[in-house]
VEXDREN-2710 file (C-alpha; in Angstrom, 1 decimal):
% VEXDREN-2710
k/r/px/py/pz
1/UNK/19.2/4.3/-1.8
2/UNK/16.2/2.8/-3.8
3/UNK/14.5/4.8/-6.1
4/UNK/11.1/3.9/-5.1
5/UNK/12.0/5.3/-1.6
6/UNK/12.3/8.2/-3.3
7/UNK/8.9/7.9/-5.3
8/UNK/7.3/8.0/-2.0
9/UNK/8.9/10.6/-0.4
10/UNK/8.7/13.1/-3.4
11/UNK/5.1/11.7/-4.4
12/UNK/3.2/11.9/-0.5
13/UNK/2.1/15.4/-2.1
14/UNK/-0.9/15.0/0.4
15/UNK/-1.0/19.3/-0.8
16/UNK/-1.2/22.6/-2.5
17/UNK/-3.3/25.8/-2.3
18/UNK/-12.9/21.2/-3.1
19/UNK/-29.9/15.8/-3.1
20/UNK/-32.1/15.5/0.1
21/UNK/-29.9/15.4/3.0
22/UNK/-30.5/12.7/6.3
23/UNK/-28.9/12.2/9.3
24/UNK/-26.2/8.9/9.0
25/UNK/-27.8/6.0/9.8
26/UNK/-26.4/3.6/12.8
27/UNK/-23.6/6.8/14.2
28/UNK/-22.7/6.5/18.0
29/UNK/-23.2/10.0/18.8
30/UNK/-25.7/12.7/16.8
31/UNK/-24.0/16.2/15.6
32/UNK/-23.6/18.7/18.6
33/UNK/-25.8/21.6/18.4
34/UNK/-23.6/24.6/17.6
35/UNK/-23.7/27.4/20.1
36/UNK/-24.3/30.6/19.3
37/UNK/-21.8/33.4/21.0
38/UNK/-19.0/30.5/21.3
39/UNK/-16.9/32.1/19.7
40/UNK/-17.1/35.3/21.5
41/UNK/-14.0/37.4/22.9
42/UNK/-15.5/37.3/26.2
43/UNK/-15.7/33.5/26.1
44/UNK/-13.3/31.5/28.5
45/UNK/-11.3/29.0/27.5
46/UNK/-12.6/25.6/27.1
47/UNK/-10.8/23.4/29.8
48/UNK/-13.1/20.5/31.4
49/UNK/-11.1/17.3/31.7
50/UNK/-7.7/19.0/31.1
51/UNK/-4.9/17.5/33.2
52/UNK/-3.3/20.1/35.4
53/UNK/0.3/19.8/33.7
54/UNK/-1.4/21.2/30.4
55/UNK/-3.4/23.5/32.6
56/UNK/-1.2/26.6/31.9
57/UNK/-1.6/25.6/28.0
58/UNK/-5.4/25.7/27.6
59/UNK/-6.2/28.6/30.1
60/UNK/-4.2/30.9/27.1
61/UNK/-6.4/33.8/26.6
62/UNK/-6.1/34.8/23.1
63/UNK/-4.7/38.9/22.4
64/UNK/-6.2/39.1/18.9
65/UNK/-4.2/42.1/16.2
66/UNK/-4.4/43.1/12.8
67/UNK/-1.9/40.6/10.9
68/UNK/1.4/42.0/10.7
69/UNK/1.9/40.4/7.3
70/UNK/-1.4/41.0/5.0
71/UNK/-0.8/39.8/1.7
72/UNK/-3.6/41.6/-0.1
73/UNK/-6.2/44.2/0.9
74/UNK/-8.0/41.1/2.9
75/UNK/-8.3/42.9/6.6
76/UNK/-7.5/39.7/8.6
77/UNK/-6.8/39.2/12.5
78/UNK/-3.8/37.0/14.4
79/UNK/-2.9/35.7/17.6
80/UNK/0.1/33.7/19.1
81/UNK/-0.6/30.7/21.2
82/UNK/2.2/29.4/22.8
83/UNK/2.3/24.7/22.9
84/UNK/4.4/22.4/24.9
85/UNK/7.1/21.4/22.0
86/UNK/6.4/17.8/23.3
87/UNK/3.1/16.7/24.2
88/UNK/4.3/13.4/26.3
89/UNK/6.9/16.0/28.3
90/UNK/5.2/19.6/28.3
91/UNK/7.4/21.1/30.6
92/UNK/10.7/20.7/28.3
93/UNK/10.2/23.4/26.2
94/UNK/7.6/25.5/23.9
95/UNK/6.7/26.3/20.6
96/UNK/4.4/29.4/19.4
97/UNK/1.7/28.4/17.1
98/UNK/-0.2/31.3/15.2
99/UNK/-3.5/31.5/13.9
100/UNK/-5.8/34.1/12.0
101/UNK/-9.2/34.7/11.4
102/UNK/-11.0/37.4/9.4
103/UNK/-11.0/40.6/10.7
104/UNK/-15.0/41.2/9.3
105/UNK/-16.6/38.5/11.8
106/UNK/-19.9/37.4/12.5
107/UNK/-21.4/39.4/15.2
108/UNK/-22.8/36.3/17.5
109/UNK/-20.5/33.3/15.7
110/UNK/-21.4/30.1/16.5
111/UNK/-18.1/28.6/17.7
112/UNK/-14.5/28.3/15.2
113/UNK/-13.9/26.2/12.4
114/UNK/-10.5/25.6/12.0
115/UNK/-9.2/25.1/8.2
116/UNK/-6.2/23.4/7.1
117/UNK/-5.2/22.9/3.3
118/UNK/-2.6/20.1/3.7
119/UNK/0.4/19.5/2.3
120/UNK/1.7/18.6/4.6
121/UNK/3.8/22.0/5.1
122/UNK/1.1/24.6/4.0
123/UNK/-0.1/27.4/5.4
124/UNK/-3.4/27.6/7.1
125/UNK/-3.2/31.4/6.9
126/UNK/-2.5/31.2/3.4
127/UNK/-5.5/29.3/2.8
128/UNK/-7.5/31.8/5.4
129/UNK/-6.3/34.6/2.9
130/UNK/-6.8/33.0/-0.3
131/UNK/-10.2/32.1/0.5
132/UNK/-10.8/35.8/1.5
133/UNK/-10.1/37.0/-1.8
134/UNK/-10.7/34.2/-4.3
135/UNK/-14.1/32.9/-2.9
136/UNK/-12.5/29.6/-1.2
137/UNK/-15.0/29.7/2.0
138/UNK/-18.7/30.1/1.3
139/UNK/-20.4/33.2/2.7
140/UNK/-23.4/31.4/4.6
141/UNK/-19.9/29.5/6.4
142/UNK/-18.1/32.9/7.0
143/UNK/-21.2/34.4/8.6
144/UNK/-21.8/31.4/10.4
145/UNK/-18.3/30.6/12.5
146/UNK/-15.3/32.4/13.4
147/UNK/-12.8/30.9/10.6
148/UNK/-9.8/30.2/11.7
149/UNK/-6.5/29.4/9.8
150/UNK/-3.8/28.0/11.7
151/UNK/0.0/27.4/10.5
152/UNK/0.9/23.7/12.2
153/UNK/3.8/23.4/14.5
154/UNK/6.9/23.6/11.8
155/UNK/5.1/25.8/9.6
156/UNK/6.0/29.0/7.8
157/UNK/5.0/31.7/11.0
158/UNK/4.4/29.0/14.2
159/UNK/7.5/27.8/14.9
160/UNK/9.3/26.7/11.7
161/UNK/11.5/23.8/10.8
162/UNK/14.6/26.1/9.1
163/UNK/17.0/24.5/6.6
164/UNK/18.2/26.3/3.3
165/UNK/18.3/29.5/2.0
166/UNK/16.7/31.0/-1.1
167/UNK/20.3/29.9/-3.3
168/UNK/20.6/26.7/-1.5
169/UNK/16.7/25.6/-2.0
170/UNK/17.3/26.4/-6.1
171/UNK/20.1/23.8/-5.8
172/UNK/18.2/21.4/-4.1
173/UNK/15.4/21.5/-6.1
174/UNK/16.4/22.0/-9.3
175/UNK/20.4/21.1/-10.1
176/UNK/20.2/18.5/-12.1
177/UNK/22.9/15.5/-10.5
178/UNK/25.7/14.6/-12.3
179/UNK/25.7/11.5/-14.3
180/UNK/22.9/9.6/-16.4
181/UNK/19.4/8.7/-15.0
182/UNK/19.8/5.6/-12.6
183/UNK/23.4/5.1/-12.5
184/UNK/25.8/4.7/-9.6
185/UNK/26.8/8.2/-10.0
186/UNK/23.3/9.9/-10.2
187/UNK/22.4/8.2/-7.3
188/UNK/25.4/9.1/-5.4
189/UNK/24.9/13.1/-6.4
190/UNK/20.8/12.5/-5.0
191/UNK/22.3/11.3/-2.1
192/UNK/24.9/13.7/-1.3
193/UNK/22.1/16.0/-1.8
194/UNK/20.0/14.4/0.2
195/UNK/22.4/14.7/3.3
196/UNK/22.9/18.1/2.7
197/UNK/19.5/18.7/3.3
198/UNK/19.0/16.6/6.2
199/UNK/21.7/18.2/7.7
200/UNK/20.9/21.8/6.9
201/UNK/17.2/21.1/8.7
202/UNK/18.9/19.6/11.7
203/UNK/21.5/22.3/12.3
204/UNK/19.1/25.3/11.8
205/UNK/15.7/24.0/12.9
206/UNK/16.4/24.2/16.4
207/UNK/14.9/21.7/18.7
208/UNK/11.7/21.5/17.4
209/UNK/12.5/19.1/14.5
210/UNK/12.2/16.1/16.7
211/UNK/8.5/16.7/17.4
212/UNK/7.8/17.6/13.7
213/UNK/4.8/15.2/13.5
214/UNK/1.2/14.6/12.8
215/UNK/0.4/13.8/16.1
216/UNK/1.6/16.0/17.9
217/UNK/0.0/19.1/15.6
218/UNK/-3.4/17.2/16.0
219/UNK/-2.9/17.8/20.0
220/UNK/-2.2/21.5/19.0
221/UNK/-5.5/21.5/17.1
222/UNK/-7.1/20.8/20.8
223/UNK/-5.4/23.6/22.5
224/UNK/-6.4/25.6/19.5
225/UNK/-10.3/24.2/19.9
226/UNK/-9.8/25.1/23.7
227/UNK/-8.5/28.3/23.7
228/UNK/-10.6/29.7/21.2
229/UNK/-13.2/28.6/23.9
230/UNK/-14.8/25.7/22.2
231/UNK/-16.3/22.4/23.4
232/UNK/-16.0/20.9/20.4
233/UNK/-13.7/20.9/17.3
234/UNK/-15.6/22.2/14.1
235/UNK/-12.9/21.7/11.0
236/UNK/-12.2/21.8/7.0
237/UNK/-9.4/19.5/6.3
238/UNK/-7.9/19.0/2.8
239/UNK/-5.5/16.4/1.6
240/UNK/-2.7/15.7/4.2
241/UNK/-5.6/18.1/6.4
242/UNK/-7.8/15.1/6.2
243/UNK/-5.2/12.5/8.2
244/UNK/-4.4/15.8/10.7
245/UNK/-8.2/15.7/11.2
246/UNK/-8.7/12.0/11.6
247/UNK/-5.7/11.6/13.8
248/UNK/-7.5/14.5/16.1
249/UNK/-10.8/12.8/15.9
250/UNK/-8.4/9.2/16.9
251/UNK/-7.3/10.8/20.2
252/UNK/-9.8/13.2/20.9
253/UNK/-13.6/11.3/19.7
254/UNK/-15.5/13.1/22.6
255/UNK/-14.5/16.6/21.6
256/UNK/-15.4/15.7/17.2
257/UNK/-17.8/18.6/16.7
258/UNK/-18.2/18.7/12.5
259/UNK/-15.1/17.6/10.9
260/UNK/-15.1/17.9/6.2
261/UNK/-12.4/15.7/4.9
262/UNK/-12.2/16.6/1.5
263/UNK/-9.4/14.6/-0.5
264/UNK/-8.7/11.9/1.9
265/UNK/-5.5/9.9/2.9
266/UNK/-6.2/6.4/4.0
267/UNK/-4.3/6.0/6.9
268/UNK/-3.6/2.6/7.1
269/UNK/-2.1/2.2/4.0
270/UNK/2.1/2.3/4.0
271/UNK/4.5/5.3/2.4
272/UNK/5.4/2.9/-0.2
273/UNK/1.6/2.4/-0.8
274/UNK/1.0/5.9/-0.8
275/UNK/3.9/6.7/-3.0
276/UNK/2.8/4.0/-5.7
277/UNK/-0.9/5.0/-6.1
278/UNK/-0.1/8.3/-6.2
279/UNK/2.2/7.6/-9.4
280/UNK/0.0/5.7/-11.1
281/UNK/-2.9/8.1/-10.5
282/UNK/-0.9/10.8/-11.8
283/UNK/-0.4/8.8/-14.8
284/UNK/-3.7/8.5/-15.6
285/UNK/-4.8/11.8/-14.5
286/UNK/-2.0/12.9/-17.2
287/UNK/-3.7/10.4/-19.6
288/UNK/-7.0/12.2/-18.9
289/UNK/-5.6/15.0/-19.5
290/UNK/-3.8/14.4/-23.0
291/UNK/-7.2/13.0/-24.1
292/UNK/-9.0/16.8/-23.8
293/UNK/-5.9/18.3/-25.0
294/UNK/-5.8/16.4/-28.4
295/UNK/-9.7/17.3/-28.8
296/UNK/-8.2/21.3/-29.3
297/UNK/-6.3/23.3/-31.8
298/UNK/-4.6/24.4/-29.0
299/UNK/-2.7/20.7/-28.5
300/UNK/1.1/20.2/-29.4
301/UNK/0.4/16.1/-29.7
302/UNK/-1.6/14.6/-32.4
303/UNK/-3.0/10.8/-32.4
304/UNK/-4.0/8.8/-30.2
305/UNK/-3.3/9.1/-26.4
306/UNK/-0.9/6.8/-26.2
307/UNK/0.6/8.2/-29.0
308/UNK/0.9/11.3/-27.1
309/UNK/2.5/9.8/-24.0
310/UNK/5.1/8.0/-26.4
311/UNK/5.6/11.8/-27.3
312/UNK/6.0/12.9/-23.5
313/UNK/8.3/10.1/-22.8
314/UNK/10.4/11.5/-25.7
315/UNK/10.4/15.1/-24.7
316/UNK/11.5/14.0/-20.7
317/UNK/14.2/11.9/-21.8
318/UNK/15.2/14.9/-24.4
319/UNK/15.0/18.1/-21.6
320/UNK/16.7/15.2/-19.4
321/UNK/19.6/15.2/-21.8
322/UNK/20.1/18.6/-22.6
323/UNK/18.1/20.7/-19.9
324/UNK/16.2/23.8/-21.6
325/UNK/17.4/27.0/-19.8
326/UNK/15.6/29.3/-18.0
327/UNK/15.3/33.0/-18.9
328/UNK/17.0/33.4/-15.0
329/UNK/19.8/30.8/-16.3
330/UNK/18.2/28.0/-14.7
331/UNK/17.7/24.9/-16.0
332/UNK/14.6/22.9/-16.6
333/UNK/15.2/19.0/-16.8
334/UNK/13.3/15.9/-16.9
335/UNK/12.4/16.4/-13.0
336/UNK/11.3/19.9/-12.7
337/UNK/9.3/19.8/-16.8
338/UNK/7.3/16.4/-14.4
339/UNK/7.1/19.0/-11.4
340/UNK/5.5/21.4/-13.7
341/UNK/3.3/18.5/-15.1
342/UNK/2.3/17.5/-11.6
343/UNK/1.2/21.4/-10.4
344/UNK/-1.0/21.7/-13.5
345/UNK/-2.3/18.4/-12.9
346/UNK/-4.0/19.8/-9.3
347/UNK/-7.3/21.2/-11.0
348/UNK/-8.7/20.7/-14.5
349/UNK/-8.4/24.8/-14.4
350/UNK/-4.8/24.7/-15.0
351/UNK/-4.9/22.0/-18.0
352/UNK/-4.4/25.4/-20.6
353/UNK/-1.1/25.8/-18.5
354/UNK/-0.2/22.9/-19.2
355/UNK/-0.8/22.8/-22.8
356/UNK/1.4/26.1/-22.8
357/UNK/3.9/24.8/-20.6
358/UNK/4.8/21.3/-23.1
359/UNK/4.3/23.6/-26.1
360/UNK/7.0/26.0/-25.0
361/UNK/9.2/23.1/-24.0
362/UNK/8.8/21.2/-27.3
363/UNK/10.1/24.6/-29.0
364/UNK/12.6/25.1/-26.8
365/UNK/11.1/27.6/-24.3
366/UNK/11.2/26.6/-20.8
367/UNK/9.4/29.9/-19.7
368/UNK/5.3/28.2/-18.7
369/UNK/7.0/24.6/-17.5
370/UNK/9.5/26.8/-15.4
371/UNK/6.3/29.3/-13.6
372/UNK/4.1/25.8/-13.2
373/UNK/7.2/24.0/-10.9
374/UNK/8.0/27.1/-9.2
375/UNK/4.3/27.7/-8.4
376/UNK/4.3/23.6/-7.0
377/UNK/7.8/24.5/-4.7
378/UNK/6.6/28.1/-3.5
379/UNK/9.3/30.1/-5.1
380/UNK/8.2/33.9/-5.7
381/UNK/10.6/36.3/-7.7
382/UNK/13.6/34.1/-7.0
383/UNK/12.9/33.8/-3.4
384/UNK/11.0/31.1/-0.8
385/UNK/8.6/33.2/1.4
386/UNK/6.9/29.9/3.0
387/UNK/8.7/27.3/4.2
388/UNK/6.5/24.4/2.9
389/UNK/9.4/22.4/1.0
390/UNK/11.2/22.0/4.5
391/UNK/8.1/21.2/6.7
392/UNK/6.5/18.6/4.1
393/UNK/10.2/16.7/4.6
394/UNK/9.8/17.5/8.6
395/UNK/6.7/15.1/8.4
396/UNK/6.8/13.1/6.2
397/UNK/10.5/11.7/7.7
398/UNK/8.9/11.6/11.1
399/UNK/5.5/10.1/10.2
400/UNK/6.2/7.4/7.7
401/UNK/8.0/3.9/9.5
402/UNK/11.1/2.9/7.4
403/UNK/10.3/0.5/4.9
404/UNK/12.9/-2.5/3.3
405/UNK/14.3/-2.8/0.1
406/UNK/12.5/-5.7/-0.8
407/UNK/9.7/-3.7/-0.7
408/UNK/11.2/-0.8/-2.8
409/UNK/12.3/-3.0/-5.0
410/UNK/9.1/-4.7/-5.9
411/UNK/7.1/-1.4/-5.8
412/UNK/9.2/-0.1/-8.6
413/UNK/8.6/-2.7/-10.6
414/UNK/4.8/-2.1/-10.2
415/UNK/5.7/1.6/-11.4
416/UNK/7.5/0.4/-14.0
417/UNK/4.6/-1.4/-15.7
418/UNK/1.7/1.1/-14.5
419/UNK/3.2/4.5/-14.7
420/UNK/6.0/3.8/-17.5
421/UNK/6.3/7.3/-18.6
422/UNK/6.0/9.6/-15.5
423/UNK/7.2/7.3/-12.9
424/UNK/11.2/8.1/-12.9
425/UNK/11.0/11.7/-12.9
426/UNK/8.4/11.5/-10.0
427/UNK/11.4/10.6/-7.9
428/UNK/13.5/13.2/-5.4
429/UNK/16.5/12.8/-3.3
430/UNK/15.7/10.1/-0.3
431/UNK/16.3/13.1/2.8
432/UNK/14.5/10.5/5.3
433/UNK/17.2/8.1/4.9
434/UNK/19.3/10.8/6.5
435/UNK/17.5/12.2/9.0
436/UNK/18.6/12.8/12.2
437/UNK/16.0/11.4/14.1
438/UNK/13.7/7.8/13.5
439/UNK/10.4/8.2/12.8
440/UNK/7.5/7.9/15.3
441/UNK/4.8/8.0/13.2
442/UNK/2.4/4.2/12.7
443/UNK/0.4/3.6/9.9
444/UNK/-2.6/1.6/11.0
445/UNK/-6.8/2.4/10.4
446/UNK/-8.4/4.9/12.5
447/UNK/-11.6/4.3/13.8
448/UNK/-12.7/7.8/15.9
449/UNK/-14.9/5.2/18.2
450/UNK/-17.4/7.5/19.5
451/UNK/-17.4/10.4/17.6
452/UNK/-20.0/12.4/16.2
453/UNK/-21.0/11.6/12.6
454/UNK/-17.7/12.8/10.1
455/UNK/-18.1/13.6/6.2
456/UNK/-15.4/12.3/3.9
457/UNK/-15.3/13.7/0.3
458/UNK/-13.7/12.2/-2.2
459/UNK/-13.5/13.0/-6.5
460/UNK/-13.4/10.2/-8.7
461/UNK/-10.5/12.1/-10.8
462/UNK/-8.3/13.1/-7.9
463/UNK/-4.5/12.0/-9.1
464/UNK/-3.0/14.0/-5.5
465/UNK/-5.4/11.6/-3.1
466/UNK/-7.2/8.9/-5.0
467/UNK/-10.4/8.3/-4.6
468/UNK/-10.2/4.5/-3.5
469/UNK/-8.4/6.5/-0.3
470/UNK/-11.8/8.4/0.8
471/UNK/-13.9/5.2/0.3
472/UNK/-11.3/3.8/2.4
473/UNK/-11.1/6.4/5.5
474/UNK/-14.9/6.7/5.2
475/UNK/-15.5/3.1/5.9
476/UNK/-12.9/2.7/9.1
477/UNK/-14.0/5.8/10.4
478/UNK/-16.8/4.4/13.0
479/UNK/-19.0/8.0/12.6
480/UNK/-17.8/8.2/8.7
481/UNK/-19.5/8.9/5.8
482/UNK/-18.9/9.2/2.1
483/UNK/-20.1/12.3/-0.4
484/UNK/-18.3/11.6/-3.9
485/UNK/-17.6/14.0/-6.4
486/UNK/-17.5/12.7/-10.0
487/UNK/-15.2/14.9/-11.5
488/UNK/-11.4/15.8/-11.9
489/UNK/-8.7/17.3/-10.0
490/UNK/-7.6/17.7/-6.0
491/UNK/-10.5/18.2/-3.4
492/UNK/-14.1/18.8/-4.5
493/UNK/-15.4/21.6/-1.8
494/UNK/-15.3/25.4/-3.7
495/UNK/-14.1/23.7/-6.8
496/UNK/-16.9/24.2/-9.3
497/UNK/-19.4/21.7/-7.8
498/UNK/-22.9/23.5/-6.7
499/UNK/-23.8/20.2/-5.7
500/UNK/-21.0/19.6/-2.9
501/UNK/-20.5/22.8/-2.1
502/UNK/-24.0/23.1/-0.7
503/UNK/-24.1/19.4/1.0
504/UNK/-20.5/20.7/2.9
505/UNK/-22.2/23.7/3.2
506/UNK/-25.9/22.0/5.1
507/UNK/-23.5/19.7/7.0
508/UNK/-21.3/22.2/8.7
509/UNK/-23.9/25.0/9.0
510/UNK/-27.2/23.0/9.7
511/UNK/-25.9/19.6/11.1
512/UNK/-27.3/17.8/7.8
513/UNK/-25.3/14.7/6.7
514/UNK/-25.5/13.7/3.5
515/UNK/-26.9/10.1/2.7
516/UNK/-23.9/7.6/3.1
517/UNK/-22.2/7.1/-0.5
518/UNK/-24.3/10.0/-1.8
519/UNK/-22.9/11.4/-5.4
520/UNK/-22.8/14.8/-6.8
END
């Protein structure tokens, strides 16, 4: 298998755990007026237009308890709505899908807003508690809607795509292959590895793998809008959330109510694409980074940036060599030190991290570089409690069409020249090429024809989802329009920025687009 294959796969990280405003000019349809009480218990389920087959689905009425699995002293809600595992054949077989919301509510809440932090593979109910406790949703938004976090089909409590266990994941993710970098028997141990995995999620996900795809969680999201007894669809969406929500907004315009999304994928664009730019944004969000670091006493680099990315290259190939261990016996090579690199990378917050993290490995100490990549892969005291590493494969294998090698090939000499230090130990083992079913998903623009007015936000300094990708969406979207965030790091909303916090904030409360290509 190609290594670029592998760029893309292990690089679609699309997630994780963001002026005078006027109505966009020229949109089909104006924002709905939101309903106060449509969120109510006593509210029916939304069901006008619904085909009788899906009938039983949307007439769900929603039996609402205290979560069974609170992760801090957040009181928070849940309930279990049960989905046809395939849309285009709903009477073969169901999936649960479950959601949360907090248990403090607005007393007359005007309608759900459904929040979803990407990935994909994470955790809407993750993101619902996180926000709880760390500020992540605005006040004047929680006393405003019902919000709603939702885990996608495949994910973590809904029905879950199932492959390794805690010992098996560690292998996966951080055994370093026999052989040297690039060689016939390095690729052969990625592969075997690969396979394993591919056949691990196909023996123990059940039959729900199949139907592991984007589009077939954004026809969740309508059930979801429906049951919670909406008429339209009111959503947050970051990263990989922001395709979920333009995909829903593709095949269901007439029910858009306010849709954010912040970090944008461009949809059209291939998973070769995706997997380049991604690269080569990292590479320069690293560059960025190097260039604060050697303003400090703090920095273990001295020079010029380039100098200090000669430096980098140096201290991969050396942990490639002769792995640092781990206080746990693990070892930390060239892939999991980039992983680590690639976590801190998220928010200009974790740059000190980083600077700890490639200080302790240059002395030997693996400790920082080892807590950053296990904070990326969601392992917790030796242990995987989400399921996010297995679901982001489960998509990404299903959504993405199977490129050639000519294409690989050509890509990777693109990386070569534009991402010369990073770009190799961006790479994973190639599970797609192994997975037990073809993929469904089409990459192609989406227009939402119809829909009522959508904001994109994208930040200049975003390495996960590049900001070219959020001019891009904004301008196919038919309804869409663009808020920019000149700054660093992955989504703009809640992520230190007054400025687009309150223009989310007037848009999703009070209807109030921003002006087209407005900048905060």
């Amino acid at each position: 298998m190609t290594s670029l294959t592998r760029a893309r796969r292990a690089l679609s990280l699309v997630a994780a755990a963001s002026a005078t405003v006027v109505l966009l000019a020229g949109c089909a349809n104006p924002l709905p007026d939101l309903v106060p009480g449509a969120g109510e218990e006593t509210t029916a389920p939304a069901t006008d237009g619904v085909p009788a087959d899906l009938l039983p689905f949307y007439e769900q009425s929603l039996a609402w308890e205290a979560c069974e699995d609170p992760q801090t002293s957040v009181e928070v809600e849940c309930a279990t709505v049960t989905a046809p595992r395939d849309w285009a054949d709903p009477g073969a077989g169901e999936i649960e899908l479950r959601i949360a919301r907090p248990a403090d509510r607005p007393a007359n809440p005007a309608g759900s807003l459904l929040i979803n932090p990407g990935g994909p593979g994470s955790s809407g109910i993750d993101l619902l508690y996180s926000s709880l406790e760390y500020d992540g949703i605005g006040e004047d938004l929680l006393a405003t809607y019902d919000v709603v976090g939702f885990d996608p089909r495949g994910v973590s409590r809904s029905t879950p795509v199932s492959c390794l266990d805690d010992a098996e994941m560690d292998a996966y993710l951080y055994d370093i292959p026999a052989g040297e970098r690039g060689s016939e028997e390095w690729e052969a141990a990625l592969d075997e590895k690969a396979e394993a995995f591919a056949d691990a999620c196909a023996e123990n996900s059940g039959e729900v793998l199949e139907f592991v795809t984007t589009e077939q969680a954004a026809r969740d999201m309508d059930l979801l809008r429906a049951v919670l007894g909406d008429a339209q669809l009111n959503y947050l969406g970051y990263s990989y959330g922001t395709f979920l929500g333009a995909t829903y907004a593709e095949l269901f315009p007439q029910n858009v109510g306010r849709l954010v999304l912040d970090g944008a994928i461009d949809p059209s664009v291939s998973g070769s694409e995706v997997g380049r730019t991604q690269v080569i944004a990292f590479e320069e969000s690293f560059r960025t980074y190097l260039a604060s670091c050697l303003e400090g006493a703090s920095c273990p680099f001295r020079g010029s940036v380039d100098q200090a990315m000669d430096d980098v290259a140096a201290l991969l190939a050396s942990v490639d060599r002769a792995p640092l261990v781990a206080a746990d016996g693990r070892e930390l090579g060239g892939d999991a030190l980039m992983t680590a690199v690639v976590a801190a990378l998220y928010s200009e917050q974790n740059w000190p991290y980083l600077t700890e993290a490639l200080a302790g490995a240059l002395q030997g100490d693996a400790t920082m570089a080892m807590f950053l990549a296990d904070f990326y892969n969601g392992r917790e005291e030796g242990a995987y409690p989400t399921n996010s590493t297995e679901a982001f494969t489960a998509y990404n294998c299903m959504d993405y069409p199977t490129e050639s090698e000519d294409t690989s090939a050509e890509d990777e000499r693109i990386l070569s020249e534009q991402a010369p230090v990073t770009w190799q130990y961006m790479l994973g083992a190639d599970v797609c090429a192994f997975w037990p079913y073809e993929p469904t998903g089409e990459r192609g623009e989406i227009h939402a024809a119809g829909a009522a007015p959508i904001l994109v936000v994208g930040t200049t300094g975003d390495p996960a989802t590049p900001y070219e990708w959020a001019v891009s969406l904004a301008d196919q979207l038919e309804s869409g329009t663009l808020l920019t965030y000149e700054g660093e790091g992955h989504t703009a909303y809640k992520a230190g920025s007054d400025c687009v916090d309150a223009a989310v904030e007037a848009y999703l409360i009070d209807g109030e687009v921003p002006a087209d290509g407005a900048t905060c």
